[in-house]
C-alpha positions as CSV (number, residue, x, y, z in Angstrom):
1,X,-44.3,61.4,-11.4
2,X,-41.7,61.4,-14.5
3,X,-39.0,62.3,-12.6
4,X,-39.6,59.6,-10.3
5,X,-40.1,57.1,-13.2
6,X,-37.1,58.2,-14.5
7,X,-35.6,57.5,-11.0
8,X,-37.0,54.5,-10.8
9,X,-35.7,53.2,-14.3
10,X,-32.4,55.0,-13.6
11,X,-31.9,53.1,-10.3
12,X,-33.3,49.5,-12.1
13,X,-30.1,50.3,-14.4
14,X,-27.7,51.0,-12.1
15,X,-28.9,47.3,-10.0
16,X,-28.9,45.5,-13.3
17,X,-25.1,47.0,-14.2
18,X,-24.0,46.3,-10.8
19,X,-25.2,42.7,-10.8
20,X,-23.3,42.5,-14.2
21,X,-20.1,43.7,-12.6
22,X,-20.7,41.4,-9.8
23,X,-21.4,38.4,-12.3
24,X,-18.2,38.9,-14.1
25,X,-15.9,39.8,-11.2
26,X,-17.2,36.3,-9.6
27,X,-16.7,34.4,-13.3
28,X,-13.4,36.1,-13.6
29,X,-12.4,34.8,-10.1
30,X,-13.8,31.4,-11.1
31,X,-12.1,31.5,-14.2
32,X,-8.5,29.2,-13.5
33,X,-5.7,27.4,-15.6
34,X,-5.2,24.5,-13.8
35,X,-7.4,22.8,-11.6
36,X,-5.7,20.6,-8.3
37,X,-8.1,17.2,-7.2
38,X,-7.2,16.2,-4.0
39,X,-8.5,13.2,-2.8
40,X,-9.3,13.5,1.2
41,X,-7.9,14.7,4.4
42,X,-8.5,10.8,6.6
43,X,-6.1,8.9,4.6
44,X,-2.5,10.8,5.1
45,X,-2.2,14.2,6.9
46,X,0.0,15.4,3.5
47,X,-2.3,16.1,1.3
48,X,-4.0,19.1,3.2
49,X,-1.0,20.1,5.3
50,X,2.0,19.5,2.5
51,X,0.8,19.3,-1.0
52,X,-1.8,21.8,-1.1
53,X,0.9,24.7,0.3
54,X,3.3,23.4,-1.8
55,X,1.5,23.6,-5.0
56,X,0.5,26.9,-4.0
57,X,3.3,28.8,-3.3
58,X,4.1,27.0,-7.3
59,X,1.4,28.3,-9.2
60,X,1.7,31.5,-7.2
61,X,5.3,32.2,-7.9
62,X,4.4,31.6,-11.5
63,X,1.4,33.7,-11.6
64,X,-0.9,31.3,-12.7
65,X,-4.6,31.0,-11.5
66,X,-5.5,27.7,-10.0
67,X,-8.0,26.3,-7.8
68,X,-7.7,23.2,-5.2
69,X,-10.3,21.3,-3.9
70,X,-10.6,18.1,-1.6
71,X,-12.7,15.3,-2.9
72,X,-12.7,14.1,1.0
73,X,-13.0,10.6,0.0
74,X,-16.1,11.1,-2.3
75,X,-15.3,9.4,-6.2
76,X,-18.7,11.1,-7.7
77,X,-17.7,14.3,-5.9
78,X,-14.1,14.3,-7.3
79,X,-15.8,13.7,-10.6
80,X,-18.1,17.3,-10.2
81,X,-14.8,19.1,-9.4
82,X,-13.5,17.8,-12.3
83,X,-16.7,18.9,-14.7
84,X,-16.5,22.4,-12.9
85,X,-12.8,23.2,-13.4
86,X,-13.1,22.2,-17.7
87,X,-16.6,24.6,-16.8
88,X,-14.2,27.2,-15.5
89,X,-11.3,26.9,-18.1
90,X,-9.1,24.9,-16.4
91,X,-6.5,23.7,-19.2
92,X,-4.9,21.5,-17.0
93,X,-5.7,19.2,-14.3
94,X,-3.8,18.1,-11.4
95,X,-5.4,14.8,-9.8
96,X,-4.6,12.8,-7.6
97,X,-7.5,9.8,-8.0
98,X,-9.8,8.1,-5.2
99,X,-9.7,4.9,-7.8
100,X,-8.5,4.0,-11.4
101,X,-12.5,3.8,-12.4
102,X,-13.2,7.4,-11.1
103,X,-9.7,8.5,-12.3
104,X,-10.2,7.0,-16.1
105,X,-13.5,8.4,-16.2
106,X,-11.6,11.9,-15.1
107,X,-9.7,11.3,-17.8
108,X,-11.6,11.2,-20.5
109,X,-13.6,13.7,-19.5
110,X,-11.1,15.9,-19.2
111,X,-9.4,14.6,-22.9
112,X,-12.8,15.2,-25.1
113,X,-12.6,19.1,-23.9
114,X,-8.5,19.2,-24.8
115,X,-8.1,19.4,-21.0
116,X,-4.3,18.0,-19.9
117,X,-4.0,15.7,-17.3
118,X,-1.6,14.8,-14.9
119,X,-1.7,12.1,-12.8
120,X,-0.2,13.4,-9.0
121,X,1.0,10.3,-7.0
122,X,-1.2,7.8,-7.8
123,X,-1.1,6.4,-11.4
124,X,-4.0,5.5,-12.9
125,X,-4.2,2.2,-14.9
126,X,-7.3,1.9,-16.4
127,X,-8.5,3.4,-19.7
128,X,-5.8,5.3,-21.9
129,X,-4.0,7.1,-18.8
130,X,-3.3,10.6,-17.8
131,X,-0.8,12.8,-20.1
132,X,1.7,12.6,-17.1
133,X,2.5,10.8,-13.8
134,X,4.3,12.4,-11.4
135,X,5.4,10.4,-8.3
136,X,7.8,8.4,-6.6
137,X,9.3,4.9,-7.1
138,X,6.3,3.3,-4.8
139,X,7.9,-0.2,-5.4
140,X,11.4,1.5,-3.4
141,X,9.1,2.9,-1.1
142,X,7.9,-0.5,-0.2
143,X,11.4,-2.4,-0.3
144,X,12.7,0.8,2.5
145,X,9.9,-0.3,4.4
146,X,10.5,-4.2,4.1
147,X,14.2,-3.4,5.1
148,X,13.3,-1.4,8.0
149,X,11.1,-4.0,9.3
150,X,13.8,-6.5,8.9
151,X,16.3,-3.9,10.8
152,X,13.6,-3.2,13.7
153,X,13.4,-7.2,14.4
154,X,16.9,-8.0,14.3
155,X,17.3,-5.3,16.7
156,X,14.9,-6.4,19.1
157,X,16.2,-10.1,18.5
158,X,19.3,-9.1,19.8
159,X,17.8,-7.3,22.7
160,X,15.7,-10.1,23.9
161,X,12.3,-8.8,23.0
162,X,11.6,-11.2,20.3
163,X,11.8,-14.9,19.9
164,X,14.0,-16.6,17.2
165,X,10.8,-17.2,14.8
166,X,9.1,-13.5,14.7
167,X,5.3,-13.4,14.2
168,X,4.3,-10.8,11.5
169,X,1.0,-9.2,11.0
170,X,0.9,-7.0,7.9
171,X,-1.7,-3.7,7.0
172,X,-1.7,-2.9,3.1
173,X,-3.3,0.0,2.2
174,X,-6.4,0.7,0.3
175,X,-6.8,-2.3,-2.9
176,X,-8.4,0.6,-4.7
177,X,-5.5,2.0,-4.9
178,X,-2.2,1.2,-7.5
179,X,0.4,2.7,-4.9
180,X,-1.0,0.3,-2.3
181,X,-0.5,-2.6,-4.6
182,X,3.1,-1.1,-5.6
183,X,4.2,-0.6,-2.0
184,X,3.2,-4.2,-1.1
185,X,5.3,-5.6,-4.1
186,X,8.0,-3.8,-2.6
187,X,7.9,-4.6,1.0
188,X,7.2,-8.4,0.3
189,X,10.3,-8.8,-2.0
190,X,12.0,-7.9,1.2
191,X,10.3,-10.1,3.6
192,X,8.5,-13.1,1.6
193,X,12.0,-15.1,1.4
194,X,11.9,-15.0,5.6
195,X,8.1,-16.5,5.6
196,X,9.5,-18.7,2.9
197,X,12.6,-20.1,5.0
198,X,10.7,-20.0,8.2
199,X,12.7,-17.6,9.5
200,X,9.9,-15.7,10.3
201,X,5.8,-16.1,10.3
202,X,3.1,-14.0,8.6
203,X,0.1,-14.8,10.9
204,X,-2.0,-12.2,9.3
205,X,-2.0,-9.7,6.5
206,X,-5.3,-7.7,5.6
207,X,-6.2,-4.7,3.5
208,X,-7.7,-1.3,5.3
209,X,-10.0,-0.5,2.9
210,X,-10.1,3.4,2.1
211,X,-6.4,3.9,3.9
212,X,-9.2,5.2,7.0
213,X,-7.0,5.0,9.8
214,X,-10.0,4.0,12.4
215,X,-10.8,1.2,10.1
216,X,-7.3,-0.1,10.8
217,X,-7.2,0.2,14.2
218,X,-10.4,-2.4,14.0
219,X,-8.2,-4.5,12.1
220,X,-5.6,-4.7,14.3
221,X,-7.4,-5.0,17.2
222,X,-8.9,-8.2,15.5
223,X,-5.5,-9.2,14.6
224,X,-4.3,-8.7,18.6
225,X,-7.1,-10.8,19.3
226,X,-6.8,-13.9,17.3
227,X,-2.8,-13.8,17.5
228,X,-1.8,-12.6,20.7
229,X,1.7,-12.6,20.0
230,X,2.1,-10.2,16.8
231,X,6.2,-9.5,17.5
232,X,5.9,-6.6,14.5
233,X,3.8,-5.3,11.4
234,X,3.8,-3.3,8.6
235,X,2.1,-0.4,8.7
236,X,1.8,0.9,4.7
237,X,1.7,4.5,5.9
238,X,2.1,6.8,9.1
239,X,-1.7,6.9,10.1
240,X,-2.1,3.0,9.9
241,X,1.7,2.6,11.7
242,X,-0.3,4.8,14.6
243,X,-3.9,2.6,14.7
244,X,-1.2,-0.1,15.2
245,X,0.4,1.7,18.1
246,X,-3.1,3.4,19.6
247,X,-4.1,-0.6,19.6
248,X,-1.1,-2.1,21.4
249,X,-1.6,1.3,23.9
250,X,-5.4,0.7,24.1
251,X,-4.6,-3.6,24.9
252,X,-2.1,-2.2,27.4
253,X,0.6,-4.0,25.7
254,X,4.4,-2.7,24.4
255,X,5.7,-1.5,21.8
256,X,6.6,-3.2,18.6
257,X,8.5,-2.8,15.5
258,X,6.1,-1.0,13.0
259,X,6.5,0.7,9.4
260,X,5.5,3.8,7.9
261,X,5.3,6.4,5.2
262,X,5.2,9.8,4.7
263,X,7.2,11.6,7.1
264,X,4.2,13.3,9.0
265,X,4.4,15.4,12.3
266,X,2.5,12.2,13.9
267,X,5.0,9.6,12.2
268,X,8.3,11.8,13.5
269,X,6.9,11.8,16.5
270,X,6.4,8.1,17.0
271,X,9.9,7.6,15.0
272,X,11.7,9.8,17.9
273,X,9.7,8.6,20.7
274,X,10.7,4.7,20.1
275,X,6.9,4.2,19.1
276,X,7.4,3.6,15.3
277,X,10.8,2.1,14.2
278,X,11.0,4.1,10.5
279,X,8.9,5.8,8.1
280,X,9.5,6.8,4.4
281,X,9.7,10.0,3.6
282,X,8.8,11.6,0.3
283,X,10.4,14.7,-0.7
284,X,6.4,16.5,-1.3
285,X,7.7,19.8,-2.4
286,X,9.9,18.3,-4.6
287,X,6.9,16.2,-5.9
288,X,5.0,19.2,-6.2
289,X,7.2,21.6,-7.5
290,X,7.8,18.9,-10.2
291,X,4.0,18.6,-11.0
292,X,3.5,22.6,-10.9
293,X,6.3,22.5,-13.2
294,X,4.3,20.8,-15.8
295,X,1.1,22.1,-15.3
296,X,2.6,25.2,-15.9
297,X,4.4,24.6,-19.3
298,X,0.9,23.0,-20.6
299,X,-0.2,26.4,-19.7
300,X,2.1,28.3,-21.1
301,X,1.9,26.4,-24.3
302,X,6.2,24.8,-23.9
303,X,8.3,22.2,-24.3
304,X,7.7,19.4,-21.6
305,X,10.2,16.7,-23.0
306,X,13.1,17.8,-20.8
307,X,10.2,18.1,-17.7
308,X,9.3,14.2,-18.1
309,X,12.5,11.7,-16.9
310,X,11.0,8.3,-17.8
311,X,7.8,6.8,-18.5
312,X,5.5,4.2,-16.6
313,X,2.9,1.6,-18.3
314,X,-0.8,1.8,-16.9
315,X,-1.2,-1.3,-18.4
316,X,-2.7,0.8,-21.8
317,X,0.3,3.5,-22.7
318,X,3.0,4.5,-21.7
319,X,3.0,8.0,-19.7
320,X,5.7,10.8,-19.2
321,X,6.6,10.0,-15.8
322,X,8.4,12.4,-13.2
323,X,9.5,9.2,-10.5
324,X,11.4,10.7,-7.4
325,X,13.4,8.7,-4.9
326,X,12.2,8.1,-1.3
327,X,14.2,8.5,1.6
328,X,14.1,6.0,4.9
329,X,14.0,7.8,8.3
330,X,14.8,6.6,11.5
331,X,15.1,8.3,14.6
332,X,19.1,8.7,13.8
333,X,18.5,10.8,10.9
334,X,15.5,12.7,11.1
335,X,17.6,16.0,11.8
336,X,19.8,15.4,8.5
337,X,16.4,14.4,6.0
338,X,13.2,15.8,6.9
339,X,14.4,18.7,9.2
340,X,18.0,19.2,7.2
341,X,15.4,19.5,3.3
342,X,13.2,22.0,5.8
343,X,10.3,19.5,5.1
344,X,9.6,19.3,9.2
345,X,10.4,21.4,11.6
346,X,11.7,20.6,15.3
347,X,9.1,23.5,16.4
348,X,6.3,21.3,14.8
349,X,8.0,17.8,16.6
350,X,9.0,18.8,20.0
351,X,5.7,19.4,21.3
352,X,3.7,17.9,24.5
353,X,4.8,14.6,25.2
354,X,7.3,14.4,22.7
355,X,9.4,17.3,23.7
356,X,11.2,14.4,25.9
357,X,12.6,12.7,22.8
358,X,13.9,16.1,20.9
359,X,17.8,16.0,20.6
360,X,19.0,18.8,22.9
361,X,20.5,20.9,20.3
362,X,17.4,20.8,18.4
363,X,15.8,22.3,21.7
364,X,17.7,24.7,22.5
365,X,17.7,26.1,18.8
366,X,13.6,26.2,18.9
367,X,13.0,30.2,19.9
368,X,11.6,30.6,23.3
369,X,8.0,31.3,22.0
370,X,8.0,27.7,20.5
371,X,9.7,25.9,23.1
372,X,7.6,23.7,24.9
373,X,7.0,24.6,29.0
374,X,8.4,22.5,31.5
């Protein structure tokens, strides 16, 4: 009976010292120096497929533990994440906010437990503000799409397609968001003098509440069927450029001049096929290289003066800002931007349907593996 006891109590041991390993193997994996918050995978296709493999490959180069979750649209949700990384030691955190409210509250959160913050592509302007923003000149992104738009119509003016007084309909993006409101300013500097003058008409203009791209396509649907003879739009990013295009396709109607952003597989693809007449593109690794860059002097305890180029008011302070310059694509140079940078790939384009609107040399270059069948 003792030596069984003593089995007994000897085995009890061992199960309590394993669960002890176990414990701190699982804390020590928990256990990160910067903490990413993305905000969803419905608005733009970049934030799962581009900026979470670029910040990787970042913090990964520089050996620095790091964790990145997806808020998928969900403001009280981004807020846990954001309690569980300062739970977890995070000393810095990478967010990209659902809304300034959310994104203040993040912020402070974060400041009372001496947690950085940097603020990754959308600034936040209410409360103090992040420690950084890192980003892109959103106003330029706006006035490249107000140019394009203008570029698109004159084209199609002088090939017949559209009367001498275009009607414009107009989708913003999300009013929850400061970008949105940025890109807007932008685009409009461009094309309000043309509404002004009568050169041209803006029949509609309407927020999409969220960036959700289905909720756009309701919109423009709407919009199709109170002004039947919408000549072009603005689309403020790729996905709500392709509710416009899946609404003309679903009316059985053609093709019209439509903006973009973000130089996504689905934007290229419209771009080349004649579908979408431009989109912005944002040089993302860049963005996030820039942003890992940060994060990781914060971590490391160095100087980040040299890191910061500028600084931006959120109406409160003003914030060390990192603001990159966006690029317009058409289809004439997609090979020497997005493919030339290796930010897209012709094996990622040329697929399906599309395949037809690949240049040739790009097709022949794609290995026979990737090339699509006949």
């Amino acid at each position: 009976m003792k030596v069984k006891s003593v089995g007994k109590l000897f085995g009890l041991a061992l199960l309590v010292l394993m669960l002890s390993m176990s414990f701190n193997m699982v804390a020590a994996q928990d256990s990160i120096q910067v903490a990413v918050l993305l905000p969803d995978s419905a608005s733009s296709a970049r934030w799962e497929n581009d900026d979470r493999r670029f910040l990787a490959a970042a913090f990964d180069e520089a050996g620095v533990t790091y964790s990145i979750v997806n808020a998928e649209g969900d403001r009280q949700t981004q807020i846990t994440q954001a309690e569980q990384a300062i739970t977890n030691g995070a000393q810095v955190i990478l967010m990209v906010n659902l809304d300034s409210g959310s994104g203040a509250a993040i912020i402070a959160m974060a400041r009372e437990a001496g947690v950085s913050v940097i603020d990754y592509d959308r600034l936040t302007i209410e409360g103090d503000g992040a420690d950084f923003y890192v980003s892109f000149d959103n106003e330029s992104v706006g006035v490249l799409q107000g140019e394009g738009l203008v570029a698109a119509v004159e084209a199609a003016q002088e090939a017949g397609t559209i009367g001498d007084v275009p009607q414009i309909a107009i989708l913003n993006g999300s009013p929850t968001d400061n970008n949105a409101t940025l890109f807007g300013n932008g685009y409009h500097s461009v094309i309000d003098p043309l509404f002004e003058s009568g050169e041209w008409e803006l029949v509609t203009e309407q927020d999409v509440p969220e960036w959700s791209n289905q909720e756009a396509l309701i919109i423009f649907e709407q919009m199709q069927t109170d002004n039947e003879a919408i000549d072009a739009a603005v689309a403020a990013n790729d996905g709500l450029a392709q509710a416009v295009i899946t609404a003309r396709q679903n009316a059985g109607l053609d093709f019209i001049p439509v903006t973009g952003q973000d130089a996504t597989v689905g934007g290229i693809q419209n771009v080349l096929a004649g579908r979408q007449s431009m989109t912005v593109y944002k040089a993302i690794r860049a963005q996030a290289e820039a942003a890992a860059a940060l994060a990781i002097a914060l971590v490391n305890g160095e100087d980040t003066s040299e890191l910061a180029t500028g600084t931006t008011n959120n109406g409160t302070n003003d914030v060390p800002s990192v603001l990159l310059v966006p690029v317009s694509v058409t289809a004439e140079n997609v090979a020497e931007t997005v493919i030339e940078d290796g930010f897209r790939t012709w094996e990622e384009i040329c697929v399906g349907e599309f395949a037809e609107f690949c240049p040739a040399d790009a097709m022949m270059e794609m290995t026979p593996e990737a090339t699509p069948a006949s």
